[in-house]
C-alpha positions as CSV (number, residue, x, y, z in Angstrom):
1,X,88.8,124.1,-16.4
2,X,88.2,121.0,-14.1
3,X,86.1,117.9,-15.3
4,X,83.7,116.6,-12.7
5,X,84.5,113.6,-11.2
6,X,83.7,110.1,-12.7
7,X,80.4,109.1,-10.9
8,X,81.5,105.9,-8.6
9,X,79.6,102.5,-10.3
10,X,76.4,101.5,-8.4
11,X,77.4,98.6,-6.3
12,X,75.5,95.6,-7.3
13,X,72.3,94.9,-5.2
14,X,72.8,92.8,-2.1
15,X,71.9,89.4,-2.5
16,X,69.1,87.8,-0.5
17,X,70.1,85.4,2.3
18,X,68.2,82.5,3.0
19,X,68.3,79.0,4.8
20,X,66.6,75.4,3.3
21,X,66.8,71.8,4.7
22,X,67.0,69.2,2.1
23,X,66.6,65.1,2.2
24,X,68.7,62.6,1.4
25,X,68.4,58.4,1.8
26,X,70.1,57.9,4.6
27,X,72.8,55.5,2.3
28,X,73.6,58.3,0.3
29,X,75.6,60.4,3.2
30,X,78.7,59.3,1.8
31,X,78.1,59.8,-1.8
32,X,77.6,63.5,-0.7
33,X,80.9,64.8,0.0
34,X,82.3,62.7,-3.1
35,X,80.3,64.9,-5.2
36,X,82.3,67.5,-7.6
37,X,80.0,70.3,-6.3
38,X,81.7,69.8,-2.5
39,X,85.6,69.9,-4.2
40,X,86.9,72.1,-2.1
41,X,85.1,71.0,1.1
42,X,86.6,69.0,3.9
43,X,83.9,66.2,5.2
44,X,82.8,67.7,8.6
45,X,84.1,66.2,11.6
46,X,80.2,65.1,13.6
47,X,79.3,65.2,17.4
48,X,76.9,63.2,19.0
49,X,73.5,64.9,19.7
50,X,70.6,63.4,21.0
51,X,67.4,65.0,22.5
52,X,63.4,64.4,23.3
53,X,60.3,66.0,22.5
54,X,58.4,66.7,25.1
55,X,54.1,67.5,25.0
56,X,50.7,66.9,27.5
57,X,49.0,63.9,26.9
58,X,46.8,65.7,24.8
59,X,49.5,67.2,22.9
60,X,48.9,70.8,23.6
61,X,51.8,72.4,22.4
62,X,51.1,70.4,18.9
63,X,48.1,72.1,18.4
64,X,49.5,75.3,19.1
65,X,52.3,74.6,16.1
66,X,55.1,74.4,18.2
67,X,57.8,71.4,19.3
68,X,59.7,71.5,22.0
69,X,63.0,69.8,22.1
70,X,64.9,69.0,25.1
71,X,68.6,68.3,25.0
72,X,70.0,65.5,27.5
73,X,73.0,68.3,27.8
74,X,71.7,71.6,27.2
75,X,68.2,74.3,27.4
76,X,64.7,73.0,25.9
77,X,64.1,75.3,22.7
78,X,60.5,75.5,20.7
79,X,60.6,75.1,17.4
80,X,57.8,75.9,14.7
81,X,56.3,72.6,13.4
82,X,54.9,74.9,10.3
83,X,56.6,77.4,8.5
84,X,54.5,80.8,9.0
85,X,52.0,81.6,6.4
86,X,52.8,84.0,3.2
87,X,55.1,83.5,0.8
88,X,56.8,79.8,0.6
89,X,59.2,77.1,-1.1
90,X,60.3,73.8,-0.9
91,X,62.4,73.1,1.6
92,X,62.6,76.5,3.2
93,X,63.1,76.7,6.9
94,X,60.0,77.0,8.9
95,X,61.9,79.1,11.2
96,X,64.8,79.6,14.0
97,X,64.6,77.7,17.4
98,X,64.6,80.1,20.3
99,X,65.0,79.9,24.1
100,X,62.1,79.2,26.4
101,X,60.4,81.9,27.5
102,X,57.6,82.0,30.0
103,X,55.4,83.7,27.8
104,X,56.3,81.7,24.8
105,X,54.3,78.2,25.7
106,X,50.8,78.2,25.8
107,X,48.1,79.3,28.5
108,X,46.8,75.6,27.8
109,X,49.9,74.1,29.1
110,X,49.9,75.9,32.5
111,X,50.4,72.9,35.5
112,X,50.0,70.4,32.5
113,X,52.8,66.9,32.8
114,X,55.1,67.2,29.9
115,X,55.8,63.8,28.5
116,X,58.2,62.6,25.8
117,X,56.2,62.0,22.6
118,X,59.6,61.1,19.7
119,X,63.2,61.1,20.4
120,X,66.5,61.3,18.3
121,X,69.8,60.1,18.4
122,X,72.6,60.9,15.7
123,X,75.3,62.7,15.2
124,X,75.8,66.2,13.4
125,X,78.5,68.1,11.7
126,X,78.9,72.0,10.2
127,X,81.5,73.0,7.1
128,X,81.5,76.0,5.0
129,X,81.6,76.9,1.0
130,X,82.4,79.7,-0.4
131,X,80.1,81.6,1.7
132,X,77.6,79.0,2.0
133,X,77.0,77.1,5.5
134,X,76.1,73.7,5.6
135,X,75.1,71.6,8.7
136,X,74.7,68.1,7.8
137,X,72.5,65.7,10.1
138,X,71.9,61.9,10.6
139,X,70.5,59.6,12.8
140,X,67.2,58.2,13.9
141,X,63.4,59.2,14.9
142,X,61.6,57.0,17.4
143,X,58.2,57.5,18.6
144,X,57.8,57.4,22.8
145,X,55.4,53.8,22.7
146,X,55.3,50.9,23.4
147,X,56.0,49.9,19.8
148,X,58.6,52.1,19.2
149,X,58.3,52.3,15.7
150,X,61.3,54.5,14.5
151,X,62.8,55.9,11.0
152,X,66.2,56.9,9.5
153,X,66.5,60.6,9.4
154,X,69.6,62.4,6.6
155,X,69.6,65.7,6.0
156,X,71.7,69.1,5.5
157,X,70.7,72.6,5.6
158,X,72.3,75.3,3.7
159,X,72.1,79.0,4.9
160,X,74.0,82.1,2.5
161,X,73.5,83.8,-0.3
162,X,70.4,82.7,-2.0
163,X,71.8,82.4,-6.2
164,X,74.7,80.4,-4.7
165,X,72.6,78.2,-2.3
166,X,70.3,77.8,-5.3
167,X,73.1,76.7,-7.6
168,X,74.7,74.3,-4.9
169,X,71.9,72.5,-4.6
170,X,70.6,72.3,-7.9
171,X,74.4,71.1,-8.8
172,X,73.5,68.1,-5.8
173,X,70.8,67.2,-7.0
174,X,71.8,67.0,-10.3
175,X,73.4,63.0,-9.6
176,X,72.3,62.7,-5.8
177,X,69.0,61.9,-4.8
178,X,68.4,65.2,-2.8
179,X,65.2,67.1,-2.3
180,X,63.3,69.9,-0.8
181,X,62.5,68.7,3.2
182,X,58.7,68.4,2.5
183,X,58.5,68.8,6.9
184,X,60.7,69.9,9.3
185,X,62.3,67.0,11.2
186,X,60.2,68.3,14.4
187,X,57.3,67.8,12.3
188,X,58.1,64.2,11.4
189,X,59.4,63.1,15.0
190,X,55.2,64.2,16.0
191,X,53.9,62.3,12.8
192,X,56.1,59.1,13.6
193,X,54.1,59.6,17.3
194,X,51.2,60.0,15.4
195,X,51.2,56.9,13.4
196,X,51.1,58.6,10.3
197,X,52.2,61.0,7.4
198,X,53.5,64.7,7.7
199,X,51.3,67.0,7.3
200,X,51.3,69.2,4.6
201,X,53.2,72.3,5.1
202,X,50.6,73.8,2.4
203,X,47.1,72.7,0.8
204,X,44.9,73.6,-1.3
205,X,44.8,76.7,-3.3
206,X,47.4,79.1,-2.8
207,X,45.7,82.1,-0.9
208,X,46.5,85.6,-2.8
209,X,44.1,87.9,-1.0
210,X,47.3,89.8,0.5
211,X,48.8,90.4,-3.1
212,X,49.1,93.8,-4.4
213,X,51.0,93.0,-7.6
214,X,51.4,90.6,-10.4
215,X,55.0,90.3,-9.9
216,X,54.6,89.0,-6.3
217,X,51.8,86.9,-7.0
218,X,53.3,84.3,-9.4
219,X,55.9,83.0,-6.9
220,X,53.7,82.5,-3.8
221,X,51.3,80.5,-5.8
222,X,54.3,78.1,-7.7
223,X,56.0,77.8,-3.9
224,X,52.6,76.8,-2.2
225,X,52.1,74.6,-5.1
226,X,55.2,73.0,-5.5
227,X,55.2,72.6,-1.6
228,X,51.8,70.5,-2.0
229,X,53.1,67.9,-4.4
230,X,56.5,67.7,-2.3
231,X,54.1,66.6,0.7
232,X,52.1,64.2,-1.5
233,X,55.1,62.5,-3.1
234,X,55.9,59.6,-0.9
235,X,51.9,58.8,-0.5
236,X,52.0,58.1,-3.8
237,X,52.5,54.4,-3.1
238,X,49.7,51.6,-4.1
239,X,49.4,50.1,-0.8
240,X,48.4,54.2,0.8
241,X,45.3,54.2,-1.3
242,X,44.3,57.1,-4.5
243,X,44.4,59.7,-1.9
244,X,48.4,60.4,-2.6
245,X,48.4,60.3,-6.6
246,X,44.6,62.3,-6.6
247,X,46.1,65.3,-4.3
248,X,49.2,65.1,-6.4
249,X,47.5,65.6,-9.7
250,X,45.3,68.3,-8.7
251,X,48.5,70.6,-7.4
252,X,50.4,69.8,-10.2
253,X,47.4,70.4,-12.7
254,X,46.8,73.6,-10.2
255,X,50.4,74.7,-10.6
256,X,50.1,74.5,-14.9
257,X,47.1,76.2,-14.5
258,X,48.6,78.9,-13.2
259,X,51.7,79.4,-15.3
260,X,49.1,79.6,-18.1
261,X,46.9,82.2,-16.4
262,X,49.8,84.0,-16.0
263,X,51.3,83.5,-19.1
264,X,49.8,86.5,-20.8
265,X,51.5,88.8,-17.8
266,X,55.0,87.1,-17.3
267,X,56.2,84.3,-19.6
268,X,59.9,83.1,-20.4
269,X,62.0,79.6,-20.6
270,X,62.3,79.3,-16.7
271,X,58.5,79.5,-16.5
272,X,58.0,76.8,-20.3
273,X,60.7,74.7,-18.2
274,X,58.7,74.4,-15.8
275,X,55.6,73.6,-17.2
276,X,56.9,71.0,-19.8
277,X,58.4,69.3,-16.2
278,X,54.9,69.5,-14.3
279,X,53.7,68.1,-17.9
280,X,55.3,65.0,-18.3
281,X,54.4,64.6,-13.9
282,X,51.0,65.2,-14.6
283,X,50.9,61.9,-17.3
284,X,52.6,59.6,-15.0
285,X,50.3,60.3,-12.3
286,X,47.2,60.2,-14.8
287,X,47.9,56.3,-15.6
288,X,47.9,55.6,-11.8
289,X,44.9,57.8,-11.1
290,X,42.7,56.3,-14.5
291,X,42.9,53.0,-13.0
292,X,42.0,54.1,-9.3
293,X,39.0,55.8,-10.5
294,X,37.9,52.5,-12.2
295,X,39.0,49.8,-10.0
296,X,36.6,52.0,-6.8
297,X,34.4,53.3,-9.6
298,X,32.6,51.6,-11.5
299,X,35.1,48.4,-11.3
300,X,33.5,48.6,-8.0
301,X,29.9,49.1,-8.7
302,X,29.2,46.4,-11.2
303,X,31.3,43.8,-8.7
304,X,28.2,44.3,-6.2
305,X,26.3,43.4,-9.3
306,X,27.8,40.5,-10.7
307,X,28.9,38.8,-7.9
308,X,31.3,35.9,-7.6
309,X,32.2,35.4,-11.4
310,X,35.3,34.0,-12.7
311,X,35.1,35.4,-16.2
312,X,35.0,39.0,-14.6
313,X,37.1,38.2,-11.4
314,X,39.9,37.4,-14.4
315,X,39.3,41.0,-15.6
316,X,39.4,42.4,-12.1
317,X,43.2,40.8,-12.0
318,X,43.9,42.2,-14.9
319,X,43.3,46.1,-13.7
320,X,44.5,45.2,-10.8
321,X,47.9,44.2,-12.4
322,X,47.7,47.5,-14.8
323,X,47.4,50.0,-11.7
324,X,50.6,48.3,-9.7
325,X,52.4,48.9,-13.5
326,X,51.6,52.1,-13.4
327,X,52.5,53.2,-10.2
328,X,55.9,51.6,-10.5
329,X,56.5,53.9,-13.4
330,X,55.5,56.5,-11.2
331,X,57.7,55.5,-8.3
332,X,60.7,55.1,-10.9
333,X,59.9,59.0,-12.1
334,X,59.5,60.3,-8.3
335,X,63.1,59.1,-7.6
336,X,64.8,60.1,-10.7
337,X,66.4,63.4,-11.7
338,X,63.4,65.2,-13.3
339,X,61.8,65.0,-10.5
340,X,64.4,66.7,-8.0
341,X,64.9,69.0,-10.6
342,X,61.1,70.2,-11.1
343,X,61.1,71.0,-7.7
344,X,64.2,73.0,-7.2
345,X,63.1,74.6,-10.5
346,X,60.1,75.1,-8.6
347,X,62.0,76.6,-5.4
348,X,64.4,79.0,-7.9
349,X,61.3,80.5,-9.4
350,X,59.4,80.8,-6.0
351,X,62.5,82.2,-4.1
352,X,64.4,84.1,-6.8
353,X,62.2,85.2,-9.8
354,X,63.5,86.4,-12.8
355,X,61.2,89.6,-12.7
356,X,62.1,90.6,-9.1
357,X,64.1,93.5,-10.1
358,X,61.2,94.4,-13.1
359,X,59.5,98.0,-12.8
360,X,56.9,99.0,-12.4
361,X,54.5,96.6,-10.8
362,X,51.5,95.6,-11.9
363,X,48.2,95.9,-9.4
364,X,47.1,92.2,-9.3
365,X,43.1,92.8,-9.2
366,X,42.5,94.6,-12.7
367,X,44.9,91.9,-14.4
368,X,42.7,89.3,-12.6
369,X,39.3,90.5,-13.4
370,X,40.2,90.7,-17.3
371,X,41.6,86.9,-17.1
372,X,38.6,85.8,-15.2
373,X,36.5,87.2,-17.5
374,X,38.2,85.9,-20.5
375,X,38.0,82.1,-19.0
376,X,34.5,82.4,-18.4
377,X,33.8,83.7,-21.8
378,X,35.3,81.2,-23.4
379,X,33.1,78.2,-21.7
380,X,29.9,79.9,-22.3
381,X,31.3,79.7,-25.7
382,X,32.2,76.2,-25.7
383,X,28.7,75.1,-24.2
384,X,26.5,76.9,-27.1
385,X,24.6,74.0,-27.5
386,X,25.3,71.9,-24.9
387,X,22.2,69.5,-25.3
388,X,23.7,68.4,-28.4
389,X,27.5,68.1,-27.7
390,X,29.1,64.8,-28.3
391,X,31.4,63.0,-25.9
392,X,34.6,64.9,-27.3
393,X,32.9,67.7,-27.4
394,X,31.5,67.5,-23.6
395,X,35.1,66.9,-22.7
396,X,36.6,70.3,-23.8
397,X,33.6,71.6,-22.1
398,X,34.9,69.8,-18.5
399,X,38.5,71.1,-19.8
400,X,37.3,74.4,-19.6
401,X,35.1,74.5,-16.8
402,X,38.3,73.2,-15.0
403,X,40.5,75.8,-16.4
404,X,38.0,78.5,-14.9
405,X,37.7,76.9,-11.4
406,X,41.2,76.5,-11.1
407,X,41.9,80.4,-11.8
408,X,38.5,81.4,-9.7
409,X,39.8,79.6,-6.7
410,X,43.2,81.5,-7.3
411,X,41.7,84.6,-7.5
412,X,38.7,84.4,-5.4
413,X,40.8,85.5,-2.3
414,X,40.9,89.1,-3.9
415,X,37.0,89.3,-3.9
416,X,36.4,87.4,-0.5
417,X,32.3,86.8,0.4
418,X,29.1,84.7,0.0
419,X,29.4,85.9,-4.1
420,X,32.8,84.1,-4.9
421,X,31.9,81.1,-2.3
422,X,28.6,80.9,-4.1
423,X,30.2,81.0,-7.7
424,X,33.0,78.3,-7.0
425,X,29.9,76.1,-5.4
426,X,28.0,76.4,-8.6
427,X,31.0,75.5,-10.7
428,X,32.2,72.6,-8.5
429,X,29.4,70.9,-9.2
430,X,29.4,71.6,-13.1
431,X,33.0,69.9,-12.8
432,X,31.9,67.1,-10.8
433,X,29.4,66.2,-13.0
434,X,31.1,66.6,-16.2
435,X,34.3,64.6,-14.3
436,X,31.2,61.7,-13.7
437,X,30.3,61.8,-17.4
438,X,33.8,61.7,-18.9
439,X,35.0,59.4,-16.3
440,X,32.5,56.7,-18.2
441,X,33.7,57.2,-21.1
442,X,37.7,57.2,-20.3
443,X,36.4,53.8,-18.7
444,X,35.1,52.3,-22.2
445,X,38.0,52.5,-23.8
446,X,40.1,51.1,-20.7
447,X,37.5,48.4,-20.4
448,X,38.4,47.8,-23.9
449,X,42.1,47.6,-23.6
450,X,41.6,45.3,-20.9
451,X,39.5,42.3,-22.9
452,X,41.6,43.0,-26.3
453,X,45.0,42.7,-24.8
454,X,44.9,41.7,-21.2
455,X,44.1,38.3,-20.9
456,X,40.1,39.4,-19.9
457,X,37.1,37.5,-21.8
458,X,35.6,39.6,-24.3
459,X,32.2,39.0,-22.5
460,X,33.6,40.7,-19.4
461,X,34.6,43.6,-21.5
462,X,31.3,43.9,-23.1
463,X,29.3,43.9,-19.6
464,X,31.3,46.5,-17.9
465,X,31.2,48.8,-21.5
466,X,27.7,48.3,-21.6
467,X,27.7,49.4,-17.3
468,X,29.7,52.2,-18.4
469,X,27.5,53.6,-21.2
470,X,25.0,53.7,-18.8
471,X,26.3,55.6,-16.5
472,X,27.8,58.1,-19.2
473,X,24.1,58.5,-19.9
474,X,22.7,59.1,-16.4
475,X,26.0,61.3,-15.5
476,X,25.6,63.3,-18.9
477,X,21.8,64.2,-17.4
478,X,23.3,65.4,-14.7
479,X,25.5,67.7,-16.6
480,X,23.1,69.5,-18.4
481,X,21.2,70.2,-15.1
482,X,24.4,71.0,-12.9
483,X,25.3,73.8,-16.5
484,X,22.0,75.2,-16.4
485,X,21.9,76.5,-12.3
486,X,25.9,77.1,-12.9
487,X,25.0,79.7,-16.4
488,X,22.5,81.1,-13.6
489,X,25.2,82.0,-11.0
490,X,26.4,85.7,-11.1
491,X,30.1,86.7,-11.3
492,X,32.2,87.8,-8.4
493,X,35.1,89.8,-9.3
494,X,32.9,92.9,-11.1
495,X,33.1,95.4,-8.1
496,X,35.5,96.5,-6.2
């Protein structure tokens, strides 16, 4: 009597490949192939490369998202300037060159002058690692003006298996000041033209409204998330105004948001790791943004008032000197390891989830209407008797109005219309106003710590408390009338 065979073991499921560009300060190229995680690897030998980008006048090809590069020595290729839109990460490619095509530039461009906008010079280099492929780039950006203004451009891009790319680089960044590319170096040759920033490669809320499942969900929100404060980052400087820290705040507050909306579905120490990271983020950019919102607030305001005054010019000097403290803290945390490694936690979890392999999936809609639901329950709750809250209590009132706009903006894509336009509308406005009311009162107690310990007169302190408690009055006013058409406003996410 014969046995059957053995059945043959399942072969292990093929790994995805992917390809991401990271950053490094240009004086750090060295320091990279000394690192213990590159044992093994020869230092590529480099070859010179230089090339232009070309565009109308009126940049035509720009607006249509594409660069186009043309080698001194070989064909003109377009590249993306923005990854395509769907699921994202840090630092992942926005996408392959490819030839030039008739077809491929735009109707627009037909009989137009193509004229060099940016240019590069530098040299590049390729090497391998046990299955990964690294190309390794360095050199300059300079803008086609008269000006020439022109910036230092490091960076390496690694392409293979996606848990060993993940682990390379995490290994890098570990000791090495290397991060995500927040733009693709076409993107920053146009913004050096430009005068200005990179743009964002995301904004905003994630969009979800092509999700079917739970288990897809999660990711595109923390990569378009994470991919916003990577683009906000290096704007968070004192001399580029609030906008920087302000954007910053709102995707990481966004982004913990939505590891606790989610946390009832799919929870585990990646995901706490995460949030305790975008936790301690979130405080160092709070100190910056506290004494923004005063200092053009009401800092502002009651300087129109008082006029040229020494005693409050002295308190003035004194905020003054508390936001450029805070922001250096925030600088030192931007380029130190818990930073880089938030946002290559942030790229693992977008690009490689724990629960990819999980079964069955879970339809995103029903899961969303019930957390909806429970959010907006538990503010009607809070605001019982709102005419009568105190200050504390009108602040976890604002937390939770927050809370609920944060998870009907993510989920208001399911339910597109006038309804879930309508609804955010309505609760916008509750925020605003409760931000307006509470903003007073975080001010008093600044105000205070300014004339107790800074160096500011006492009668200083007492004018802008006594400013500040009445605008807390007016602004709490405006609450109760902003709640009142907001408990009005129907839901959107009941049908369908």
């Amino acid at each position: 009597m014969t046995s059957d065979p053995a059945p043959a073991p399942a072969s292990p499921p093929a790994q995805p490949s992917l390809t991401l560009e990271a950053t490094l300060p240009a004086g750090q190229a060295a320091a990279l192939w000394r690192h213990p995680a590159l044992a093994g690897l020869r230092r590529p030998r480099t070859v010179p490369e230089e090339w232009l980008w070309l565009d109308s006048a009126e940049g035509r090809l720009a607006e249509a998202g594409l660069a186009l590069r043309a080698s001194l020595r070989g064909p003109r290729d377009l590249y993306p300037l923005m990854p395509p839109e769907g699921p994202s990460a840090p630092g992942l490619s926005a996408g392959a060159p490819h030839p030039l095509p008739a077809e491929a530039v735009p109707d627009a461009l037909e009989g137009a002058i193509l004229l060099p906008r940016a240019s590069y010079a530098g040299r590049t280099g390729r090497g391998s690692l046990g299955g990964i492929a690294l190309r390794f780039r360095q050199g300059r950006l300079r803008a086609a003006t008269a000006t020439a203004p022109e910036a230092p451009f490091c960076g390496v891009t690694f392409s293979g298996p996606a848990p060993a790319v993940l682990d390379l680089v995490e290994a890098l960044a570990e000791t090495l000041p290397l991060l995500p590319a927040g733009a693709s170096l076409d993107e920053q040759a146009f913004a050096l033209a430009r005068g200005g920033p990179a743009r964002p490669r995301r904004r905003g809320a994630p969009d979800l409204g092509a999700v079917e499942t739970v288990e897809a969900a999660l990711p595109l929100a923390i990569g378009h998330l994470a991919e916003a404060i990577l683009a906000q980052a290096p704007l968070c400087r004192p001399d580029l105004g609030p906008e920087g820290v302000h954007q910053s705040r709102v995707a990481a507050r966004r982004l913990r948001s939505c590891l606790k909306t989610f946390r009832p579905l799919l929870d585990g120490p990646e995901l706490r790791a995460l949030d305790t990271a975008l936790r301690d983020f979130a405080r160092a950019l709070g100190d910056a943004r506290e004494m923004d919102v005063f200092l053009r607030g009401l800092a502002s305001d009651l300087s129109r008032a008082v006029g040229q005054d020494r005693r409050w010019a002295r308190l003035l000097r004194v905020a003054e000197g508390r936001r450029l403290d805070a922001y250096a803290r925030l600088r030192t945390m931007l380029e130190d390891a818990p930073f880089r490694r938030m946002m290559w936690q942030a790229t693992r979890l977008a690009l490689l989830p724990p629960w990819r392999d999980a079964a069955p999936a879970r339809p995103l809609r029903p899961e969303a209407r019930h957390l909806l639901h429970r959010r907006r329950r538990k503010m009607i709750r809070r605001a019982r008797h709102i005419d009568t809250l105190s200050d504390t209590e009108l602040h976890e009132l604002r937390l939770e109005a927050k809370r609920l706009r944060y998870t009907a903006e993510l989920f208001a894509p399911l339910w597109p219309g006038k309804a879930a336009r309508r609804f955010l509308k309505r609760l916008s406005e509750l925020q605003e106003a409760l931000g307006l009311s509470n903003d007073s009162v975080t001010a008093r107690h600044l105000i205070a710590g300014l004339a107790e310990g800074g160096g500011a007169s006492a009668w200083a302190g007492g004018l802008a408390e006594g400013w500040a408690l009445a605008a807390a009055r007016d602004s709490r006013a405006a609450a109760l009338e902003a709640w009142r058409r907001f408990e009005r406003q129907d839901t959107f996410w009941q049908g369908g």
